[in-house]
N, C-alpha and C positions, 0 to 999 in steps of 0.2 A: 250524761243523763241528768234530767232537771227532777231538783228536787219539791215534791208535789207538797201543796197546803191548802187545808180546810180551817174553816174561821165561823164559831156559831157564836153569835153575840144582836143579845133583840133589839140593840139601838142602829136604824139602818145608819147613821150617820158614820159611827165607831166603824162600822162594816166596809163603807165607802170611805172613811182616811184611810185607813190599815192595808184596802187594795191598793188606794193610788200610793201608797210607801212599799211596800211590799214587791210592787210590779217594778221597781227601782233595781232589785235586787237578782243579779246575774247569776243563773243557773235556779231561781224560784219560781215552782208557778201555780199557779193557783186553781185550784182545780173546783172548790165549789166555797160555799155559806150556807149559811141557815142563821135562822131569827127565834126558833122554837126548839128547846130539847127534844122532842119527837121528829122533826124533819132534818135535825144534827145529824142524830141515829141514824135513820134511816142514809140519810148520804153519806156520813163518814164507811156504813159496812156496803155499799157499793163502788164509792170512790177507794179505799184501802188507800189514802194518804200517810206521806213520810213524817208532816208535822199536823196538828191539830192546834188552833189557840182557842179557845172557849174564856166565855164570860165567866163569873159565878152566878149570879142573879140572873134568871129570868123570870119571865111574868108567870109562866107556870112552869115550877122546878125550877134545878139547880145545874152546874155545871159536872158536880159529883157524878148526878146519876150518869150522865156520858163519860165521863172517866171509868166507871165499873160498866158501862156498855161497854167500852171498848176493852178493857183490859178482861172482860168476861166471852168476848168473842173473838179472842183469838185471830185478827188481823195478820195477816201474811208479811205486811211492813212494821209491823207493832211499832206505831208512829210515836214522837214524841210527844207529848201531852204538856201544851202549859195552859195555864189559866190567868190571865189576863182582867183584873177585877178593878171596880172602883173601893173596893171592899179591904183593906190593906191590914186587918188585927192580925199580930202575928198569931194568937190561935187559929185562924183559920188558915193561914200559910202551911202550920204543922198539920193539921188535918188533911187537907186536900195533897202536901207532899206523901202525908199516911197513906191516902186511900189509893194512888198512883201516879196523880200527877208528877210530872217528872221536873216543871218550873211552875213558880208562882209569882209575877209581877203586878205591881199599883199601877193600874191607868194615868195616876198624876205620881208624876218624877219618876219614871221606869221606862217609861216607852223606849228609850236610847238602849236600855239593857237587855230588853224583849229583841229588839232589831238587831243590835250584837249578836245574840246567841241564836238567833234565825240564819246570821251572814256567816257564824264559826257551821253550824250544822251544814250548810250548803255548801261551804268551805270542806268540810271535811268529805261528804257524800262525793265531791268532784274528784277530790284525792283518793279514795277508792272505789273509784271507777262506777259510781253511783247506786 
């Protein structure tokens, strides 16, 4: 069974590297995006995806409030939650690890880390039986 991913981040470009790297990755797939905290939500409680990456910043709101959407809506896959930010002060690291997020990586020198722990999760979901 393929392990499923949602990606809300407002810059479409970030949107379109992360698919074409992503779609690399044997046994992932990618089930939706969003560019908007509101159409995040909305998709993330329809699709019930295994992982979430979220930006922190966008144009209106933050990545937070989709981390307490989803950890307040009680998800059937209660996916894993990382945040994916140009934003890298370690206080916001310990915040957003506070509020649920499950990983926190820098857009610049982290990508390789984010892709790791994408390929151990899909690694592991195949090893029990998905």
């Amino acid at each position: 069974m393929e392990t499923t991913l949602f990606m809300a981040d407002d810059s479409v470009i970030i949107l379109r590297a992360l698919t074409e790297m992503f779609s690399k990755i044997p046994g992932l797939k990618l089930v939706g995006s969003a560019e908007t905290v509101e159409s995040a939500k909305e998709a993330i409680a329809r699709l019930d995806p295994d992982i979430v990456i979220l930006d922190y910043q966008f144009k209106q709101g933050n990545g937070l409030e989709i981390v307490r959407f989803i950890l307040d809506s009680q998800l059937k896959r209660n996916p894993r939650i990382f945040i994916f930010t140009n934003y890298g002060y370690p206080a916001l690291k310990r915040e957003c690890l506070a509020q649920g997020a499950d990983f926190f990586f820098k857009k610049i020198g982290e990508l390789e880390l984010l892709i790791k722990e994408i390929k151990n999760i899909c690694h592991q979901s195949s090893n029990n039986g998905g």
